[in-house]
N, C-alpha and C positions, 0 to 999 in steps of 0.2 A: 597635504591633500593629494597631493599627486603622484605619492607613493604608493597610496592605497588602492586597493581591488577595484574595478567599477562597480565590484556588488556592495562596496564599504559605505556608500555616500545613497542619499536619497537619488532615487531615480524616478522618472515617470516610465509606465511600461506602456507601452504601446502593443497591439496585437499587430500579428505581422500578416500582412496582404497573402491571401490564399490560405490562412490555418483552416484546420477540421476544427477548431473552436471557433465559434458565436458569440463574440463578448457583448452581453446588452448596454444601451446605451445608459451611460450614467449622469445623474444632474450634474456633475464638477468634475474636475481635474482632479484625482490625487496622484503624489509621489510616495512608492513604494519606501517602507522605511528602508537604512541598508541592515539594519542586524536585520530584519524579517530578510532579507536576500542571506545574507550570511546563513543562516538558520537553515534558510529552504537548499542552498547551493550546497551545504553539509551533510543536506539528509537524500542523497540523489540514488535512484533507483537505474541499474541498468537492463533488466532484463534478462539476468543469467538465472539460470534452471535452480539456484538454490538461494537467492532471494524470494524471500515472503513479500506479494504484494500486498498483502491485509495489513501487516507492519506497515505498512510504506503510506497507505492509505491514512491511518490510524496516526500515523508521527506528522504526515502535515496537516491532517487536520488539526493536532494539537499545537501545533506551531501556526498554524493562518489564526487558529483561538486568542492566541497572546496579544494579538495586533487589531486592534480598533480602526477604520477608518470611515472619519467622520462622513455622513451621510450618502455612504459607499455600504450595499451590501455585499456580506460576507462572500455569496456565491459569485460575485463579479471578481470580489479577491481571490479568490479560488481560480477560478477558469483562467484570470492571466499569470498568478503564477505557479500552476499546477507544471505546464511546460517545463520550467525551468528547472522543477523536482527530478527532471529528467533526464537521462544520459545513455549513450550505447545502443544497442538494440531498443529499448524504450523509445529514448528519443526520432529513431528512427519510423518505428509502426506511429507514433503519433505525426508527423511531419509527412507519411506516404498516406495519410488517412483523406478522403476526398474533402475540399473545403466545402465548409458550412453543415459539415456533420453533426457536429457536437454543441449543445445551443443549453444544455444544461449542466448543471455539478454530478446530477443523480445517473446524467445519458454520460458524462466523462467517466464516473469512478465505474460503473457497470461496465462499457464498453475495455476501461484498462482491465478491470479481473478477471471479464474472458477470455482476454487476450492473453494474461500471463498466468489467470488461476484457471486453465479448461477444465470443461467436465470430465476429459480424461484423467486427469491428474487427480479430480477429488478422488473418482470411484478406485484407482490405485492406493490412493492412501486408504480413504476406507475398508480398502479390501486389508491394508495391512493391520490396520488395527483390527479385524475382525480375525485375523489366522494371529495374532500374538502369541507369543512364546516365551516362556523365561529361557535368557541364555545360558548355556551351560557356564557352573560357578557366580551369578550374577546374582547379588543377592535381594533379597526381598527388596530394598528400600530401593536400590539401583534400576530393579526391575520397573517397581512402581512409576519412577522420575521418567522412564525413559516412553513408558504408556500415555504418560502427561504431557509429556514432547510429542507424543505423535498425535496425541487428539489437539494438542491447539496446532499443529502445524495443517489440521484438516476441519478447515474452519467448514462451519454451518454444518457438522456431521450429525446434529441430533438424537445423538443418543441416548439417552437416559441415564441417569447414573446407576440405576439397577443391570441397566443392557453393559454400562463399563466396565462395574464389577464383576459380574458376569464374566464375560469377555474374560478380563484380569486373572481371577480365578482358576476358570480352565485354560489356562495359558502356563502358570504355576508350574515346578517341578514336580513330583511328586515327592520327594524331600522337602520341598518348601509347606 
């Protein structure tokens, strides 16, 4: 046992004095499982310009899913170990955040995707997918995959699948 990680072993997590999280008070004690630390310390986001926070979002949520803790809800598990998902610049914009900011799961995950998914960065993407172009030599099917990568990588763009094809379409070669 004392070879292994401190995230390998059940642990209790305590919130730590001064966070921008609000952890509400719960009827019991629970100890974090350690695979759910293992899991969550695996899947760690730091902030760099080409990490997907929606991924990031989406993989712990499916990992806090796996873990039950008895008469603990979900969003108390969330809020203390959403932190720990964290690393590098991440870690840091949440640790410089004023305490007592943060008092929900909905005000945490909203307040991370501004942070790391800004409005500037949709409307760039957006605008890319709207000037689309087949590459020279690139052929239909590669064209297609690579239209498919840029609208899921511009989440909530709403577009219609008539306004994609669309798009897709006159973007095309003229040999295509």
């Amino acid at each position: 046992m004392d070879d292994e990680p401190m995230w390998a072993a059940d642990h209790v997590v305590a919130p730590t004095p001064g966070s921008a999280i609000t952890i509400p008070e719960t009827a019991n004690e629970f100890a974090i499982k350690g695979n759910h630390l293992t899991l969550v310390k695996g899947n760690q986001f730091d902030g760099r310009t080409k990490t997907d926070p929606h991924k990031h979002i989406h993989e712990f949520l499916r990992i806090c899913d796996m873990f039950k803790y008895r008469d603990t809800e979900n969003e108390v598990v969330r809020l203390m170990m959403f932190p720990l998902s964290l690393t590098g610049e991440a870690k840091t914009w949440l640790d410089e955040l004023n305490e007592g900011t943060i008092k929900t799961w909905d005000e945490l995950r909203t307040a991370f995707i501004s942070r790391f998914f800004p409005p500037a960065l949709f409307d760039r993407l957006l605008e890319e997918i709207r000037a689309f172009s087949q590459h020279e030599n690139e052929s239909l099917t590669d064209a297609w995959l690579r239209m498919k990568e840029m609208l899921q990588n511009c989440h909530g763009h709403n577009l219609s699948k008539g306004n994609i094809i669309k798009i897709f379409y006159h973007g095309l070669s003229e040999i295509t």
